[in-house]
N, C-alpha and C positions, 0 to 999 in steps of 0.2 A: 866275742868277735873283736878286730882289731879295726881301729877307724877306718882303714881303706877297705877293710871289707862291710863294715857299716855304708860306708857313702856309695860302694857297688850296687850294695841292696838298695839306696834308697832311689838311686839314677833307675835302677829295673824295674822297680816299682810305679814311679813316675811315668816311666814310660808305658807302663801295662794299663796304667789308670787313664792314661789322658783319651784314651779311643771312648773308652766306659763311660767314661763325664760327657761326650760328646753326645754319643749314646743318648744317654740318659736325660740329658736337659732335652733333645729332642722327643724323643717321647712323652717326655711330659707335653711338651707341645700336639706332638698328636693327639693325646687323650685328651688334652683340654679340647680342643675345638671337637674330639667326638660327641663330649659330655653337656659343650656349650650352648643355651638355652637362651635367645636364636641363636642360630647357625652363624657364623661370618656371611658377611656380604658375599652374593656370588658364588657360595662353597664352598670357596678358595681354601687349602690348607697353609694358616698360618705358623710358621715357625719360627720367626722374631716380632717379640713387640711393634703395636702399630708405630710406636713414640721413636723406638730405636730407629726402625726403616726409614722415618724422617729425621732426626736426627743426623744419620749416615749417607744421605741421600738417595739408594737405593736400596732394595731389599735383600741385593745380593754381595753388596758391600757390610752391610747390618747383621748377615749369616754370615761370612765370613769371618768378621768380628768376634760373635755371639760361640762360631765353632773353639776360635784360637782358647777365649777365657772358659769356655766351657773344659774345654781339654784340660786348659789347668787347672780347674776347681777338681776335677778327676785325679787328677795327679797327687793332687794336695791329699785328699781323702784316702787315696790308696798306699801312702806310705804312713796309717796312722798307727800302724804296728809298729815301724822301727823302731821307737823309743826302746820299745822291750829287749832289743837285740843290745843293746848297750850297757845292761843288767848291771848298771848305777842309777841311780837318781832317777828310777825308770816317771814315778810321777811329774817331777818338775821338768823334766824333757817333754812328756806327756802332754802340759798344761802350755808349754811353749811350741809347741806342733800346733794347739787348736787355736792359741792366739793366731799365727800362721793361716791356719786355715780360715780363719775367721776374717782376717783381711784378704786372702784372695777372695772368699764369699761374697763380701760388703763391694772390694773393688771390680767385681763380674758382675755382682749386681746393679753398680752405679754408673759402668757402661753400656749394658746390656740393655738396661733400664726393667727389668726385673719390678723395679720395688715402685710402685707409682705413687705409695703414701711413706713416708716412717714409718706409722705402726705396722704395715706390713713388713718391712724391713725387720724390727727389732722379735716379730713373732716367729719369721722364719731362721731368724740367728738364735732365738731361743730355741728352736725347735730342733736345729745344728746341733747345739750344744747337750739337747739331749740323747740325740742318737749318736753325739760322738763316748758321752759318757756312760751308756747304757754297752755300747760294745768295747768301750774300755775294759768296764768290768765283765763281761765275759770273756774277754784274750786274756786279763789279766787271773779270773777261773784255770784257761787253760793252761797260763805259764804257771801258777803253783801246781798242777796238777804234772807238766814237764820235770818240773825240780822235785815233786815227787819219785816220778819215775827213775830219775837220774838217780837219788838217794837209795830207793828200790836196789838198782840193778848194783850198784854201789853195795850191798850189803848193810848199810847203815839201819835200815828200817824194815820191817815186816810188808807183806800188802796188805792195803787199806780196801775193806770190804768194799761192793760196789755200791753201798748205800750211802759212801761215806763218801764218794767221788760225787753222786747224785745231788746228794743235799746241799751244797751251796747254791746249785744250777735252780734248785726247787724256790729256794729263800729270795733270788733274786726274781723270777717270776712270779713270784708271790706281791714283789715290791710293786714292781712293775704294772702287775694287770691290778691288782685289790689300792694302790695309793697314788700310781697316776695318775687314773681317769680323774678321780677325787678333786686332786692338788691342780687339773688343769679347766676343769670347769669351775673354780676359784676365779681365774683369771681369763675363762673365756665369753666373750659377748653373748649376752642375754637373748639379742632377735637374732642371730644369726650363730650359733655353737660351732664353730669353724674345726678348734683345735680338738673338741670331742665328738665331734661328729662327721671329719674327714679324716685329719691330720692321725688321731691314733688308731681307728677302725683299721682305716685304709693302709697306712702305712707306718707307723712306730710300732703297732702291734705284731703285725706276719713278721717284718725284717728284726724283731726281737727274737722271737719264736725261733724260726731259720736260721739265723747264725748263734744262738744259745745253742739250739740241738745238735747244730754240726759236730760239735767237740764230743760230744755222748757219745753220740755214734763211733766216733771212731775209737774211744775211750772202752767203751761197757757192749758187751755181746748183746745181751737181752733185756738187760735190766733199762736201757733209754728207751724204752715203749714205753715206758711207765710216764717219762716227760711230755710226749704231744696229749698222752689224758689227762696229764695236771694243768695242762697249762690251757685244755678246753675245760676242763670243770672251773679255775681260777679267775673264767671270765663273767662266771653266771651271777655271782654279788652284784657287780656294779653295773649287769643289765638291767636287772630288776630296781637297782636304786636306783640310776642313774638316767636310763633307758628306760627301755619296755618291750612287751615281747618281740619286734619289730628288728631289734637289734641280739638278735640270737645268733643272729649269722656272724657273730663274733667270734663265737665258742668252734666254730666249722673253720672259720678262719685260722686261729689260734694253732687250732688242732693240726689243719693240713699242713699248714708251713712248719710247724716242730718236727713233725714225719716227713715231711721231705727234707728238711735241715736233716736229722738223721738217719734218714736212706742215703743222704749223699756223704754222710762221714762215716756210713759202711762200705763203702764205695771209694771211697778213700785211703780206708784203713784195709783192704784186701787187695788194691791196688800197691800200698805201699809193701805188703807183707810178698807179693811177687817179685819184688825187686831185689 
């Protein structure tokens, strides 16, 4: 693609993302005050920090704020495929998008007032940093699997059985659920397991799951059923080490977001085959 159609893509993107960031930082606010143990004073549903509302003087000058850097944290996040579209240097473009992203994070969070210690600050840019690199490495699955096809239809190469499309997506899953948990309860507090007992359960895990399988799906007919059972059977080591039976609901998790990542890139891929 030629630079101006690069900077097309990345203004579209931008723009598609910054509603999603909005989105999404509020919800996290709702679900915190659902899950909140007491309740806020009065019921009230809060959607910007008590700290920031004082800060801003009002709570509706404080949300407004909280929307504008929200959007753009969205923004930043949803152009982190471009790189690939520039097929040079695709990792060093790569590693200078998350520095990018990384200062808008730190700068929404330092207005927002997000971060009320450092170490939460430096555990949620760590944990940035993991889900930018985890879905790095599945777009970057999917773009050899592109230049595959290109080659493919090119005459250059034969097809590559589907077991052979499969096995990367498997290896990295394997990484994923069997040397994460491991490598993050290393680094996670002793009285209170934050990063193993919210942060990957809840959310590194399914949005691993879900966007790995998406590409299966629209890649392999029958053979990506095989991934949402690898990737429920790949959770049950490190329940039992790690966990206990309590935490089974792992393998259910695992499982349903890989099947629906690829119900939705069969859905996808029959979609595009009308067109």
């Amino acid at each position: 693609m030629s630079k101006s159609e690069v900077r097309r893509e990345f203004l579209r993107r931008a723009k598609a993302g910054f509603p999603w960031g909005i989105a999404l930082v509020y919800l996290v606010f709702v679900l915190g005050n659902a899950f909140t143990i007491p309740r806020p004073e009065g019921g009230n549903l809060l959607v910007v920090p008590g700290a920031m509302a004082e800060a801003y003087g009002s709570p509706v000058a404080a949300a407004l704020a909280q929307f504008f850097w929200s959007g753009l944290l969205g923004a930043a996040l949803n152009t982190m495929e471009v790189p690939f579209l520039l097929e040079r240097r695709t990792l060093l473009w790569s590693g200078a998008h998350f520095l990018g992203t990384a200062a808008v994070f730190s700068l929404a969070g330092w207005r927002c007032r997000w971060f009320p210690i450092r170490e939460s600050w430096l555990c949620l840019l760590g944990l940035l940093l993991l889900l930018y690199v985890l879905k790095w490495s599945v777009r970057f699955l999917e773009w050899q699997s592109d230049v595959w096809a290109i080659r493919k239809s090119s005459g250059l190469e034969g097809a590559d059985p589907p077991w052979k499309t499969l096995a990367p997506y498997l290896l990295l899953a394997a990484a994923v659920e069997l040397l994460l948990p491991p490598g993050l309860r290393l680094v996670d507090a002793r009285d209170f397991p934050l990063l193993t007992g919210m942060f990957y359960p809840f959310l590194v895990l399914p949005l691993f799951c879900f966007f790995s399988a998406c590409p299966l799906g629209t890649r392999l007919r029958r053979w990506w059923l095989l991934y949402p059972a690898a990737c429920a059977a790949l959770t049950l080591p490190c329940v039992f080490w790690l966990y206990n039976y309590t935490a089974l609901f792992q393998s259910w998790t695992a499982g349903t977001a890989a099947l629906a990542g690829g119900l939705l890139g069969v859905v996808l891929r029959r979609l595009k085959k009308r067109e």
